[in-house]
C-alpha positions in Angstrom: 6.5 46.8 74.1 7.6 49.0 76.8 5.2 51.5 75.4 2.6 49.3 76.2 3.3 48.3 79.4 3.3 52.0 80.4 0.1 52.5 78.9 -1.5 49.3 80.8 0.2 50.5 84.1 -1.3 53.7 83.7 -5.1 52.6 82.7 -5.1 50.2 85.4 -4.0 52.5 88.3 -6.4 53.9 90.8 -9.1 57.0 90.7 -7.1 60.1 91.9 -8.4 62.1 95.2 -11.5 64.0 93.8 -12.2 67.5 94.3 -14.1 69.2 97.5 -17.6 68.6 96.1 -19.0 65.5 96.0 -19.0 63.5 92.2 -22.1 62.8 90.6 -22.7 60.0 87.9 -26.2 60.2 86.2 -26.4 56.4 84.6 -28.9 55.6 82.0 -29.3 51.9 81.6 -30.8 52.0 78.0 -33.9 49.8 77.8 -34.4 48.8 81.7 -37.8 48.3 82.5 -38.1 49.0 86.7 -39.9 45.1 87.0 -36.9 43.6 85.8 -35.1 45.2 89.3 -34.6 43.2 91.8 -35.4 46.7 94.3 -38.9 46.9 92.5 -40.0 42.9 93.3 -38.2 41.1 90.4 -37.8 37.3 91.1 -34.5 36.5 89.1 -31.4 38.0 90.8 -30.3 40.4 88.4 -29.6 43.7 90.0 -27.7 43.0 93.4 -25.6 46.0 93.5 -28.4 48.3 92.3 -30.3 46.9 95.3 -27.9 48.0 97.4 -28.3 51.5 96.2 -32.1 51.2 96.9 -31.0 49.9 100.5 -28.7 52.7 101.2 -30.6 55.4 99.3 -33.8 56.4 97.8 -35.8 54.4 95.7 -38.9 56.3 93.9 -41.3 53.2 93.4 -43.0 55.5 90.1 -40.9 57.3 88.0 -42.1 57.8 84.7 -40.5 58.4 81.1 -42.6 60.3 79.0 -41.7 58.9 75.8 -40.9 55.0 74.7 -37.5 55.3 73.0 -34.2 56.8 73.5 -33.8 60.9 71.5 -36.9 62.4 73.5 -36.5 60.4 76.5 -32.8 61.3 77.1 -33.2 65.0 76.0 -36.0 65.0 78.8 -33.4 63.7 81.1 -30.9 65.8 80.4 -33.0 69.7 79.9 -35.9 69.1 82.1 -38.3 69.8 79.1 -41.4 67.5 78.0 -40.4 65.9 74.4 -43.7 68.3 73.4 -41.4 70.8 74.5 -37.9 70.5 73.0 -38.8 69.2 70.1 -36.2 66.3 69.7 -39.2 63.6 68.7 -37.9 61.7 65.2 -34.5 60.6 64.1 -34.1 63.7 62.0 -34.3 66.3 64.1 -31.9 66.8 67.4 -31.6 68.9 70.4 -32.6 72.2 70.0 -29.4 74.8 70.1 -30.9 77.1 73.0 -31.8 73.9 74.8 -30.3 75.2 78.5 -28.8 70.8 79.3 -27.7 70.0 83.2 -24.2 69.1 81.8 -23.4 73.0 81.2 -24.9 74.4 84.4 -22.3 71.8 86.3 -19.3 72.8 84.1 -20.0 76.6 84.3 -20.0 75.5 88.6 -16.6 73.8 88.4 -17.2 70.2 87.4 -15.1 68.6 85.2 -18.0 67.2 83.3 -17.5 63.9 81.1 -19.9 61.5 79.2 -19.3 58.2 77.4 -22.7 56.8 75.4 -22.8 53.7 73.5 -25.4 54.6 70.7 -26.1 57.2 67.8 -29.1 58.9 69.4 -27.6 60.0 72.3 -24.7 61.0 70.1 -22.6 64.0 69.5 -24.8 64.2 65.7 -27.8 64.6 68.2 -26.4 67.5 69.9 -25.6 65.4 73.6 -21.6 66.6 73.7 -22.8 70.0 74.6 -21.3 70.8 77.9 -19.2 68.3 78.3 -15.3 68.5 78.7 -14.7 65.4 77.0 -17.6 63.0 75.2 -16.9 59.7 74.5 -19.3 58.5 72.0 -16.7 55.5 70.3 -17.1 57.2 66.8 -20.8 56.1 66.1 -21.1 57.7 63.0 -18.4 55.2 61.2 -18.6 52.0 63.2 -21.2 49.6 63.6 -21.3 49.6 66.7 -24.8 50.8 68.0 -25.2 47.9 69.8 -22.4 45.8 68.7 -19.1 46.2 70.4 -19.8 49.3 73.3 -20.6 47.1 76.4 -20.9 48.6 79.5 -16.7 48.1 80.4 -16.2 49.7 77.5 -18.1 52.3 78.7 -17.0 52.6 82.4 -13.6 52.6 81.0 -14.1 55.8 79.4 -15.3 57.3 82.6 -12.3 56.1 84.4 -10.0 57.2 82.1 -11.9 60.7 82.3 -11.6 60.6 85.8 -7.6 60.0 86.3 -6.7 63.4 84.3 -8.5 65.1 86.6 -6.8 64.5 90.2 -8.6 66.9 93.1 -11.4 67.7 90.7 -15.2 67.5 91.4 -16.8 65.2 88.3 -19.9 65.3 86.5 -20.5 62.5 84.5 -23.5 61.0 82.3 -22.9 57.7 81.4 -25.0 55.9 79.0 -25.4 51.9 78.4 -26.6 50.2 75.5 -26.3 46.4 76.3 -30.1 46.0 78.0 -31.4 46.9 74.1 -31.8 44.7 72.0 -29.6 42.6 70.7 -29.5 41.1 73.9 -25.6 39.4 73.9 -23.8 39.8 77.1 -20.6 38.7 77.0 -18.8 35.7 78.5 -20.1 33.8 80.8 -23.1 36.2 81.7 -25.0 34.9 78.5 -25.6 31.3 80.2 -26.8 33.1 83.7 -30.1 32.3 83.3 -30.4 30.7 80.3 -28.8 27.7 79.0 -26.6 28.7 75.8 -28.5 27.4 72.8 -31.9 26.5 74.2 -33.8 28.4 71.6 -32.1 30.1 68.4 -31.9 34.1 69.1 -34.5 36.0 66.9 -32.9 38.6 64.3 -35.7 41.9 65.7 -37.3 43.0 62.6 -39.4 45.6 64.2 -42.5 46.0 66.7 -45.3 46.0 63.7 -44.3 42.2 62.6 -44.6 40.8 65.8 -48.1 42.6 66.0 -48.9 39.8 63.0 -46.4 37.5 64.0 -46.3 37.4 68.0 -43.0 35.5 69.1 -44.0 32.2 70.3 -44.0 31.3 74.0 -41.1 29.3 74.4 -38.8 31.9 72.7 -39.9 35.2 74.1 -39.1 33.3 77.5 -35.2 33.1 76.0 -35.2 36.4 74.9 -36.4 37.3 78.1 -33.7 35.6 80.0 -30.6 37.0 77.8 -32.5 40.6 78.6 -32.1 39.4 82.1 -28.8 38.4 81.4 -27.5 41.7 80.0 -28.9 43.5 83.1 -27.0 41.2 85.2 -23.5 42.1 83.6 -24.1 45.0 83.7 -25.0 45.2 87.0 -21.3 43.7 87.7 -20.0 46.1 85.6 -21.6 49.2 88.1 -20.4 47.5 91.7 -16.7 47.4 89.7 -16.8 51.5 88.5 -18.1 52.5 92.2 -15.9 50.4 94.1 -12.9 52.3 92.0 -14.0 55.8 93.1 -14.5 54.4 97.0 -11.4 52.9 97.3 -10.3 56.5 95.9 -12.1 57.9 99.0 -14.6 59.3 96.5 -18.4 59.1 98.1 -20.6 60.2 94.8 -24.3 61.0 94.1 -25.4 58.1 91.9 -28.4 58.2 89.7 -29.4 54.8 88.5 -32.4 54.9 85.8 -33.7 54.5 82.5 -35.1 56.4 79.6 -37.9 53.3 78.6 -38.7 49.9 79.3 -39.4 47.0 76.7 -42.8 45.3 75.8 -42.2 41.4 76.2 -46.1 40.5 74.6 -48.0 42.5 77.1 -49.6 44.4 74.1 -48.7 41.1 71.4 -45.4 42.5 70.3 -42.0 43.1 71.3 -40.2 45.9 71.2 -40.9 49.4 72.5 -41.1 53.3 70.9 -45.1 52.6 69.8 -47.1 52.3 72.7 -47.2 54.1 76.7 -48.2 51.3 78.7 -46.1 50.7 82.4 -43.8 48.1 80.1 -42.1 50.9 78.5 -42.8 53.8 80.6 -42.4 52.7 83.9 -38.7 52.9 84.6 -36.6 52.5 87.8 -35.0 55.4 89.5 -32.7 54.5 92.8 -30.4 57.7 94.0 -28.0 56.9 96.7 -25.1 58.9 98.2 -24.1 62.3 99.9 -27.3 63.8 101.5 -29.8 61.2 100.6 -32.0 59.7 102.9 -32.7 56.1 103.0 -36.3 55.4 101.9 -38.6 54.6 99.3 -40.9 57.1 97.8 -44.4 56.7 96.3 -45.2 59.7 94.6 -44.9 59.4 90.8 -41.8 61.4 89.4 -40.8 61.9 86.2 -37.2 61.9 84.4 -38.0 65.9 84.0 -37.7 66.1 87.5 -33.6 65.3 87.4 -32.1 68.0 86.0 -34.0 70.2 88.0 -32.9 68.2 91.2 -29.1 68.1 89.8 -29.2 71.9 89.9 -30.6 72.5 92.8 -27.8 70.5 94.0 -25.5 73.0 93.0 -28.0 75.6 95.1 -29.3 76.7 91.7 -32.7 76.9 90.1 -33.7 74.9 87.0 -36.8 76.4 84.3 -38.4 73.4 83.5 -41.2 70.7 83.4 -40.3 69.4 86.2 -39.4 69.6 89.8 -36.5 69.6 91.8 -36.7 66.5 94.2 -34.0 67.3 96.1 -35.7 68.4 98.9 -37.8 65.1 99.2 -34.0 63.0 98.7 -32.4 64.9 101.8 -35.6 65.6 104.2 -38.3 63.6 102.4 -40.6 66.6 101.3 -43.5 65.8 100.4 -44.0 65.7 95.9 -47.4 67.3 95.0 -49.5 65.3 92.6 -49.7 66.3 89.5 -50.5 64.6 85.7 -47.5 63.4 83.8 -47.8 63.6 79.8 -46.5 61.2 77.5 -46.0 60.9 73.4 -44.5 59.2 70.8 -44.9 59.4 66.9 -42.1 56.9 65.6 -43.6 55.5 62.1 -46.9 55.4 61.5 -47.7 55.7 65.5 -48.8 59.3 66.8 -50.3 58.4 70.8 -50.7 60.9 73.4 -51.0 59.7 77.2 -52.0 61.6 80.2 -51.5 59.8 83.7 -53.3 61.5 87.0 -54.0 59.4 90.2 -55.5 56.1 89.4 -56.1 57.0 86.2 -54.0 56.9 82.5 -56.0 58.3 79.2 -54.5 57.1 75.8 -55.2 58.5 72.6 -53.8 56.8 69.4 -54.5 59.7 67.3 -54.4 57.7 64.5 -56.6 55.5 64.8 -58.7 57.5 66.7 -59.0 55.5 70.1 -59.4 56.7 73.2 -58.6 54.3 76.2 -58.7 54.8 80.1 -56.9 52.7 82.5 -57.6 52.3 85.7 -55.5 49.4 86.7 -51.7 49.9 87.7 -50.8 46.9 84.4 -53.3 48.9 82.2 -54.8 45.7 80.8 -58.5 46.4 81.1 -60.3 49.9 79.2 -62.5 51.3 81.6 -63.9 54.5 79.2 -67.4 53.0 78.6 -67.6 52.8 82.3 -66.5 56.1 83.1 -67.2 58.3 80.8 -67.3 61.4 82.9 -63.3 60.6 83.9 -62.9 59.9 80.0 -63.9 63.4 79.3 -62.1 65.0 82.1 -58.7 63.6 81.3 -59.5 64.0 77.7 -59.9 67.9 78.6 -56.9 67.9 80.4 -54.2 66.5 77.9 -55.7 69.2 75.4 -54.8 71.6 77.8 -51.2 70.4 78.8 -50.1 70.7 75.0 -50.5 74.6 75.1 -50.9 76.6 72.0 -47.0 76.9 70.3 -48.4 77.9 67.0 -50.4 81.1 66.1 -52.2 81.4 62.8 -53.9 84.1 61.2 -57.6 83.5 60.1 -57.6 81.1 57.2 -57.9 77.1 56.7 -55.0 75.6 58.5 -54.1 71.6 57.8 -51.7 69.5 59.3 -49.9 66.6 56.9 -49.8 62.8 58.6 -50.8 64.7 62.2 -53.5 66.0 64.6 -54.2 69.9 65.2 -55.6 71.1 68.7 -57.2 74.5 69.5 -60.4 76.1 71.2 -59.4 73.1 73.8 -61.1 70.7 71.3 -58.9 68.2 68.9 -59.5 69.4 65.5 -58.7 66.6 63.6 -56.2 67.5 60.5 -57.9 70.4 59.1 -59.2 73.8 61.5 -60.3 76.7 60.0 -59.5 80.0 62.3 -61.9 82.9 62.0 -59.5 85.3 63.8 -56.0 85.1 65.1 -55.6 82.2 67.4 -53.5 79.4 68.9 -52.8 76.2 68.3 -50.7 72.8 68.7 -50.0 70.6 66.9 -48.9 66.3 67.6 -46.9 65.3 66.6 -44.9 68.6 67.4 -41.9 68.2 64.4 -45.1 68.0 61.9 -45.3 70.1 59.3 -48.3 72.7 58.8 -49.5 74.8 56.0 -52.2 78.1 55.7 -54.5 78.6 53.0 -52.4 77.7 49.7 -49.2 78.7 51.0 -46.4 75.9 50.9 -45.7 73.3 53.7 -43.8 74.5 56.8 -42.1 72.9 60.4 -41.7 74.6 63.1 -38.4 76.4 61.9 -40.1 77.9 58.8 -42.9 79.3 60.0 -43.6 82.8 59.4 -46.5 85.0 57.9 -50.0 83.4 58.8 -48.4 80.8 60.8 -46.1 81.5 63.4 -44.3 78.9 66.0 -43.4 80.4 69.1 -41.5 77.1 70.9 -38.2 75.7 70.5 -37.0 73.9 67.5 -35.2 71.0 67.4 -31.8 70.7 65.3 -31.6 69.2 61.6 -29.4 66.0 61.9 -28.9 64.9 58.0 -28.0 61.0 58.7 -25.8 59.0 56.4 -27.5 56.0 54.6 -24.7 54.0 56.1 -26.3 55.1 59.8 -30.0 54.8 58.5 -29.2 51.0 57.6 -27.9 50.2 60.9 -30.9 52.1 62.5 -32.7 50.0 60.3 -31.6 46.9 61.5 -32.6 47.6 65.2 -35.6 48.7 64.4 -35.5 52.1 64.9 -36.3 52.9 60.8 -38.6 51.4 57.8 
């Protein structure tokens, strides 16, 4: 008994001094599309602290994911590098080894760096401890608890916790919450917020391709939508409670509030996300408040590439990336330069590619071979017919964005359940190279084969085929884990 009074007293005392550079907390909040924000125009009062972020800070009205679920998006986040890129695109394969990941440029500066995540994929099996002095993932490879029992205290705990053995030290932390994803349960009294307790039965998610048949009926996606609402709400609570510990610490630290995707609530007759690239799922909120930041709201699109190269430059360092250190723009509002932003996902039997530039957003479902342009801000009307010229132009410019990674030898090159791209042209599965040449390939974890030789990813390839890109890591999951992906979705 005594034991556990000392252990209480301890847990519940305050944050130590910190060190003599100012904390940073990078927050993901899983599944948070930016319309759901009351900083970004939404009606229902779910985000009050966040808003006060946005008031005190800077609030980037377009940030962009550039992919629709959680491996790729985070890796993004966390290395600066395009899914296309690092590789990390299905739920076999994880971050690449040689990935360079913000987390290690801040330790090897000082910071004691920490993380807590709530769910598999952003895991240590993934390859996410990396860098980190501690990594508090609550043992996701033996509980069911990918959802499930990690709520956002649980969570913050962690990083308080973290941040009590380390008295007069500068933190990094990268905190990750799963309670916005779906199953949407807050706890307590936050799941009758908005929505009276029993109103409509909660649906059990199957997955987004049954609600394409089946689309959720009126009356219930409205009380999903509200315990969404409701989970954003608590958690909301949860982030004025964790800051308020390190202010009344006299800790002042850089806070990053975003998200790696949003959530389609019927815009496209489903629910769900990881299948399409419409503004639902890839339009997500990015507010930065603290030391050095201005108090404004940007309109340039960004892109969650651009953080780790602003993190570093925070630490007066350079970042090699796909994106751009914002930095500048935070502290002295720099202009951003335009530029297109590419986006991909291939989860199932979906393989999309989607280029956004201006006014403009070109998808391509590469398998079902449809090209639609966008010109509206909700992308609900396909302008190609109309403008074809644009069509062709964007068209042009995704081919050229995806590079040329692979090198083959002449011979008859094929691609299995994926789309080959070289000579700037999309070359369906099968290209035959008359001399040695480059090529990509979408999605980029496919596998490839020359002539009759056997079947090879990116990590095989040698002889006639050759992959000069990074690889992501093998992660060999448990059937035990694949079930409980399975029952979120996130497998067949």
């Amino acid at each position: 008994m005594i034991q556990l009074l000392l252990l209480l007293a301890c847990t519940d005392k305050p944050l130590p001094a910190g060190g003599s550079q100012p904390d940073v907390i990078l927050l993901s909040i899983d599944t948070l599309r930016a319309d759901h924000v009351g900083a970004y125009g939404y009606e229902r009062d779910t985000t009050p602290f966040i808003d006060s972020l946005a008031e005190r800070g800077t609030r980037f009205a377009h940030a962009r994911s550039a992919s629709p679920w959680t491996l790729p998006s985070h890796s993004t986040m966390l290395s600066g590098q395009l899914p296309i890129h690092h590789g990390a695109v299905d739920s076999g394969g994880g971050l690449p080894e040689d990935l360079p990941l913000i987390q290690e440029r801040f330790q090897a500066a000082g910071y004691a760096t920490g993380a807590a995540v709530a769910t598999l994929f952003v895991g240590r099996r993934f390859g996410f401890a990396r860098g980190f002095d501690a990594f508090e993932d609550f043992d996701v490879t033996n509980k069911n608890n990918l959802k499930g029992t990690v709520d956002a205290e649980d969570v913050f705990k962690a990083a308080t916790d973290f941040v009590r053995g380390r008295e007069g030290e500068s933190v990094f932390l990268f905190l990750h919450l799963y309670d916005v994803h779906y199953p949407y349960e807050a706890p307590g009294d936050w799941e009758q917020k908005f929505d009276r307790k029993g109103t409509e039965k909660d649906l059990r998610y199957k997955n987004y391709f049954r609600y394409q048949k089946h689309p959720v009926k009126a009356e219930q996606m409205a009380h999903q939508v509200a315990q969404y609402d409701e989970e954003i709400a608590y958690v909301d609570d949860q982030l004025r409670q964790l800051i308020a510990q390190f202010q009344a610490a006299g800790r002042d630290p850089l806070i990053i509030v975003t998200s790696d995707h949003g959530e389609e609530f019927g815009e496209r007759g489903s629910w769900g996300h990881a299948h399409t690239l419409n503004p639902e799922q890839l339009r997500v909120p990015l507010i930065i408040a603290g030391p050095g930041v201005k108090t404004q709201v940007i309109e340039e699109t960004v892109g969650l590439q651009d953080l780790a190269p602003t993190l570093a430059t925070t630490l007066g360092e350079g970042w090699a990336s796909d994106g751009l250190s914002l930095w500048r723009t935070l502290s002295a509002n720099e202009a951003i330069p335009a530029r297109p932003f590419l986006s991909d996902t291939s989860r199932f039997d979906t393989n999309r590619l989607g280029l956004w530039e201006g006014d403009l957003r070109l998808d391509w479902d590469l398998s079902a071979q449809v090209l639609t342009l966008y010109a509206d801000p909700l992308e609900a009307v396909d302008v190609a017919a109309q403008r074809p010229d644009d069509l062709e132009r964007m068209k042009a410019q995704l081919i050229a964005q995806l590079g040329t990674p692979w090198m083959a030898e002449p011979g008859v090159v094929q691609a299995k359940e994926a789309a080959l791209f070289a000579g700037g042209a999309y070359q369906g599965a099968r290209w035959e190279s008359t001399e040695n040449a480059g090529f990509a390939v979408i999605p980029v974890d496919a596998s490839v084969k020359h002539g009759d030789l056997p079947w090879v990813n990116a990590g095989q390839a040698t002889g006639p085929v050759v992959h000069t890109g990074t690889q992501a890591s093998s992660v060999g999951l448990t059937e035990a884990e694949k079930e409980r992906l399975r029952q979120l979705g996130y497998m067949e």
